[in-house]
BAFI-3210 file (N, C-alpha, C; in Angstrom, 3 decimals, decimal comma, padded with zeros to 6 digits):
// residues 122
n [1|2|3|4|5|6|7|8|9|10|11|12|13|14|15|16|17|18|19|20|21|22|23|24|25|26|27|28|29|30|31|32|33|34|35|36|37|38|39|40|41|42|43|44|45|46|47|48|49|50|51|52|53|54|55|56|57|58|59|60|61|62|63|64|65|66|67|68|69|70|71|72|73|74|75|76|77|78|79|80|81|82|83|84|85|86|87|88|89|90|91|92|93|94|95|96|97|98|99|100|101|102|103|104|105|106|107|108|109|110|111|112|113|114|115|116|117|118|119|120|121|122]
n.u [-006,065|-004,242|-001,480|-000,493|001,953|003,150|005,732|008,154|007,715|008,268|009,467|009,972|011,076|009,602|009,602|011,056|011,346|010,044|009,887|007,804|006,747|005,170|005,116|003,792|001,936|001,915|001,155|-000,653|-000,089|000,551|-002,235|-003,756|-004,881|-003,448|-003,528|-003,075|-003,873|-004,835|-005,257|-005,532|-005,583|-008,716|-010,204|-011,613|-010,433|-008,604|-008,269|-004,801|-003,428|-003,411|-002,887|-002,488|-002,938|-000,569|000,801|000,523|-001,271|-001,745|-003,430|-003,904|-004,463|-005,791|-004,222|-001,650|-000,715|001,655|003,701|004,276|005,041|003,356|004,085|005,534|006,709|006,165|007,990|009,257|006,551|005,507|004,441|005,064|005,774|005,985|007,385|007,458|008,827|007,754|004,295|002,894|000,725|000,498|001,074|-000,018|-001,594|-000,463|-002,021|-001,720|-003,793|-005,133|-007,191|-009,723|-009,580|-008,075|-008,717|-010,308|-012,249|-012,249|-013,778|-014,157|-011,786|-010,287|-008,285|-006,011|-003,643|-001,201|-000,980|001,470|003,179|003,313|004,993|005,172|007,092|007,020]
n.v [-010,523|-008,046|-005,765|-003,178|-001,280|001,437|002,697|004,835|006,634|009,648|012,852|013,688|013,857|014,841|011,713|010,440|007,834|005,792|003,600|002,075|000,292|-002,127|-002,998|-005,911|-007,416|-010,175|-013,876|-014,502|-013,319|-013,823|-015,494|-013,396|-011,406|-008,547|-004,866|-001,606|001,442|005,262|008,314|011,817|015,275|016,302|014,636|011,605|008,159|006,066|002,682|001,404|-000,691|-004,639|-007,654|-010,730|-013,654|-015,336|-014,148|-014,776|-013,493|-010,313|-006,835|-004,041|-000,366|001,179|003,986|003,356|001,636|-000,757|000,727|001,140|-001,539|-004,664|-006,133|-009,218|-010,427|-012,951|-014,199|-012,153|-010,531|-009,022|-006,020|-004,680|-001,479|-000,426|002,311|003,883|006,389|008,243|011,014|014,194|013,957|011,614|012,449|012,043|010,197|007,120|004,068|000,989|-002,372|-004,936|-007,778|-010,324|-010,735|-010,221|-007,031|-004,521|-002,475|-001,060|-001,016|-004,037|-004,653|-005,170|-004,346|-001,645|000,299|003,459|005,016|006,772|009,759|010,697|012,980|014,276|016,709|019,028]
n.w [015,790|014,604|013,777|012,085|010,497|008,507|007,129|005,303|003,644|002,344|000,824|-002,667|-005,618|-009,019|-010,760|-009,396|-006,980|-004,467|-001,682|-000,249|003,249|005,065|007,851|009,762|012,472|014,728|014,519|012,095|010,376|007,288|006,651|005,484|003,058|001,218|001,131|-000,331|000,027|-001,006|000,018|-000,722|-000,146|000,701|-000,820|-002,015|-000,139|-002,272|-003,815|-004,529|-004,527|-004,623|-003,065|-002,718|-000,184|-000,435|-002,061|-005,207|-006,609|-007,982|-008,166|-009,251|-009,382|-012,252|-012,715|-011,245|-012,094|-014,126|-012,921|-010,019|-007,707|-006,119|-003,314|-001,182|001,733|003,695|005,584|006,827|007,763|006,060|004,075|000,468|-001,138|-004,000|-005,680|-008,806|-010,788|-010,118|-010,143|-009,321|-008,824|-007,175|-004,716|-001,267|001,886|002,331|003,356|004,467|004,479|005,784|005,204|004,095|001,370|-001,673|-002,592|-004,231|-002,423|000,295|002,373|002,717|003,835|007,263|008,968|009,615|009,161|010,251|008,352|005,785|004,552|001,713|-000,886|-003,869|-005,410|-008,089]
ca.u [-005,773|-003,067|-001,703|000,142|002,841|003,473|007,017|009,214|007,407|008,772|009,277|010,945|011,018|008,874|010,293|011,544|010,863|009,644|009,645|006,779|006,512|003,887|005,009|002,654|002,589|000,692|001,409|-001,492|-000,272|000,278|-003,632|-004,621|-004,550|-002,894|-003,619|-002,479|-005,091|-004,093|-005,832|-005,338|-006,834|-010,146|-010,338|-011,877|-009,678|-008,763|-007,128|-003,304|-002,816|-003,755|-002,045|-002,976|-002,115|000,465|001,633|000,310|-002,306|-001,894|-004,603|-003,946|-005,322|-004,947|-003,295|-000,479|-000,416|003,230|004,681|004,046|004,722|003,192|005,040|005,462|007,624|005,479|008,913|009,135|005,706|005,841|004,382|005,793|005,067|007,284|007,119|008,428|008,212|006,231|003,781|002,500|-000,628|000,811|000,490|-001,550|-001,112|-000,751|-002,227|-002,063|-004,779|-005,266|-008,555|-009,578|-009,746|-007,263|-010,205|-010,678|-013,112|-012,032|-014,684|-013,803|-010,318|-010,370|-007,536|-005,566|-002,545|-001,744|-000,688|002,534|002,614|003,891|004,714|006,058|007,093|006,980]
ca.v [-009,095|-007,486|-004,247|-002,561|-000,404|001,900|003,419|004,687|007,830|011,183|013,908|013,454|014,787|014,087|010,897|009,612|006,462|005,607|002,009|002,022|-000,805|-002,260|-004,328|-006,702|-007,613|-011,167|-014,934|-014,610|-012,295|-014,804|-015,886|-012,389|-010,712|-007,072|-003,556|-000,235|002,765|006,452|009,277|013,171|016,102|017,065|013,888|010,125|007,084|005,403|001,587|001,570|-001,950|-005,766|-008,965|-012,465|-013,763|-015,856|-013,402|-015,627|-012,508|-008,621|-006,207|-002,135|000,719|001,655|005,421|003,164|000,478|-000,357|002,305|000,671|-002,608|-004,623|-007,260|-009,606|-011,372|-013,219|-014,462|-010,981|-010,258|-007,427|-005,884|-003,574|-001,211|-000,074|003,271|004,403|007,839|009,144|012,410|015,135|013,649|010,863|012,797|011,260|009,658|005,926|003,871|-000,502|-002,553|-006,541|-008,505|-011,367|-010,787|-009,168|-006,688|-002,483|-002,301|-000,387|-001,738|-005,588|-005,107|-005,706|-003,555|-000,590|001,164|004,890|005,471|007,554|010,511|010,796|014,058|014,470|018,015|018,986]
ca.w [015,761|013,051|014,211|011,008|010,663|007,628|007,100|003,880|002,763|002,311|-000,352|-004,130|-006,633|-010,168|-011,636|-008,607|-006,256|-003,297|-001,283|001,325|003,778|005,677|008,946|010,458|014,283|014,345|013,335|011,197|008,733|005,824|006,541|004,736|001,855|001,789|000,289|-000,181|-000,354|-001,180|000,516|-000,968|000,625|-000,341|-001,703|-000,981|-000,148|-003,111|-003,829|-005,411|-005,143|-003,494|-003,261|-001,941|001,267|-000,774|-003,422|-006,127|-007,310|-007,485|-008,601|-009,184|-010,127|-013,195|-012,775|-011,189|-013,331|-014,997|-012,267|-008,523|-007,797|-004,397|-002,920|000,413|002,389|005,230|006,788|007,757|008,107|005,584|002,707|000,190|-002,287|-004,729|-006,454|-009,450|-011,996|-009,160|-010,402|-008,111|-008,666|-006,648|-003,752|-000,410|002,684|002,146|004,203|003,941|004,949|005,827|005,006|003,792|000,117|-002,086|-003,422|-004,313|-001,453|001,352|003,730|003,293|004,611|009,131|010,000|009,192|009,708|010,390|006,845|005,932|003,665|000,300|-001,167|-005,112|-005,919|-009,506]
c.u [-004,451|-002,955|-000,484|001,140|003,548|005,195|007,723|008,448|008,085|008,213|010,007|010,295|009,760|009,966|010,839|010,578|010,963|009,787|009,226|006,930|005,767|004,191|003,916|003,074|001,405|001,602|000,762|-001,341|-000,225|-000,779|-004,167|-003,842|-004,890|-003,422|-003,124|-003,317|-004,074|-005,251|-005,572|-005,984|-007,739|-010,809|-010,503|-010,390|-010,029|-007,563|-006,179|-003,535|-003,236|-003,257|-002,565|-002,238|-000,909|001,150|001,318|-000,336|-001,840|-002,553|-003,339|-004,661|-004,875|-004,185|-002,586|000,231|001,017|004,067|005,155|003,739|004,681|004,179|005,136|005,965|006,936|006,774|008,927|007,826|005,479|004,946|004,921|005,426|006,298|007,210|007,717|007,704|007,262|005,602|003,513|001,130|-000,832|000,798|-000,504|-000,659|-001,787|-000,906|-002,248|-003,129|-004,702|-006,334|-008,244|-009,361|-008,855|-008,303|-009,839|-011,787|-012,542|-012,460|-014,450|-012,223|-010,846|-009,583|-006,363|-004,393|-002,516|-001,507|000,727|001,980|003,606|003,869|005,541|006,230|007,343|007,992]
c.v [-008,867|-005,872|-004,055|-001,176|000,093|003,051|003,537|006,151|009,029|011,904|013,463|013,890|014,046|013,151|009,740|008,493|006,519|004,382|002,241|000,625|-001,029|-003,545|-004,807|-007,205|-009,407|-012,705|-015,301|-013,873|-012,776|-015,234|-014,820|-011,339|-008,864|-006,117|-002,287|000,796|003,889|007,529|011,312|013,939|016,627|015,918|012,549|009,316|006,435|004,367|002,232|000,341|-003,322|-006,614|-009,635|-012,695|-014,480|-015,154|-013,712|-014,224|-011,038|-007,861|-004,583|-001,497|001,279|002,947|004,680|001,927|000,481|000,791|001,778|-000,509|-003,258|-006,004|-008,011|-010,069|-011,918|-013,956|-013,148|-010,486|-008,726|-007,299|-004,730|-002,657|-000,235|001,154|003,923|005,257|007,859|010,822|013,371|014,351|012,170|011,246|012,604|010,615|008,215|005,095|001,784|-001,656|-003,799|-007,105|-009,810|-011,628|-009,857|-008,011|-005,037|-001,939|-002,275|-001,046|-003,002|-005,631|-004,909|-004,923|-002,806|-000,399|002,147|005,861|006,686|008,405|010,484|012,303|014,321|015,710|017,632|019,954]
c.w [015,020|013,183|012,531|010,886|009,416|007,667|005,395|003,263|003,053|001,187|-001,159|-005,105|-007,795|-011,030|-010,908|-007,841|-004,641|-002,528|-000,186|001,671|004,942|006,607|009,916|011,916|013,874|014,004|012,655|009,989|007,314|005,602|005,317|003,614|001,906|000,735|000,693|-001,013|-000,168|-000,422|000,270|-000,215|000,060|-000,992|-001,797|-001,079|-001,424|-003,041|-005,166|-005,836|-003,816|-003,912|-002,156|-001,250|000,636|-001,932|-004,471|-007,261|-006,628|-008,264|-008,146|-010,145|-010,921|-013,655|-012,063|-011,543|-014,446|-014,057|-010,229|-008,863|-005,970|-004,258|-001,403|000,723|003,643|005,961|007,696|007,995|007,386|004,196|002,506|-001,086|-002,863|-005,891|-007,721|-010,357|-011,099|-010,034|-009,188|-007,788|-007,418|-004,776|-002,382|000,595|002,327|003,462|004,067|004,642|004,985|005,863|004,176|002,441|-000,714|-003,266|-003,356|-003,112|-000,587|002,746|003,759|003,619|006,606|009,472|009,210|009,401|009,827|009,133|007,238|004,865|002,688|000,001|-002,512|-005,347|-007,374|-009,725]
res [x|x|x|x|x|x|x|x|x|x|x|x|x|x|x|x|x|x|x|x|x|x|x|x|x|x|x|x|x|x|x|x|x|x|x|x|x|x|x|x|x|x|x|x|x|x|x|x|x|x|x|x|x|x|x|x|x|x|x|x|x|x|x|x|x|x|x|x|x|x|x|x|x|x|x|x|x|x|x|x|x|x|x|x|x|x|x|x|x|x|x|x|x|x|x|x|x|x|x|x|x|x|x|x|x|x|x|x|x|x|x|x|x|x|x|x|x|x|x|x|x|x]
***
């Protein structure tokens, strides 16, 4: 079991940065490989970004490609995501996810967090 804990979002401006982080409860959290989905209103869950239980591999989507970078520290049991030149369009409650596979598929991640919200004014 891998309970998750999202913190670091707020409001900023267009251009600015963000640093979300995603603490893990568990001594399994280096077993699995992490993600970070976006959620707008009105509007499905979509993947940002995934990385391997060892950091080795990271996958994103390409509207945040070159702009958000993911990252991990399993001493601390953490992942992180790193925002930069945020848009409005950037907009959504982020939410990070732990499964077995660092993959764009929603449904093969095991366990959730409660996601934070992001908010870019323009």
């Amino acid at each position: 079991q891998v309970q998750l804990v999202e913190s670091g979002g707020g409001l900023v401006q267009t251009g600015g940065s963000l640093r979300l982080s995603c603490a893990a409860s568990g001594r399994t959290f280096s077993s699995y490989a992490m993600g970070w989905f976006r959620q707008a209103p009105k509007k499905e869950r979509e993947f940002v970004a995934a990385i391997s239980w060892n950091g080795g591999s990271t996958y994103y989507a390409d509207s945040v490609k070159g702009r958000f970078t993911i990252s991990r520290d399993n001493a601390k049991n953490t992942v992180y995501l790193q925002m930069n030149s945020l848009k409005p369009e950037d907009t959504a409650v982020y939410s990070c996810a732990a499964g077995q596979y660092a993959v764009k598929v929603a449904r093969t991640y095991n366990y959730w967090g409660q996601g934070t919200q992001v908010t870019v004014s323009s």
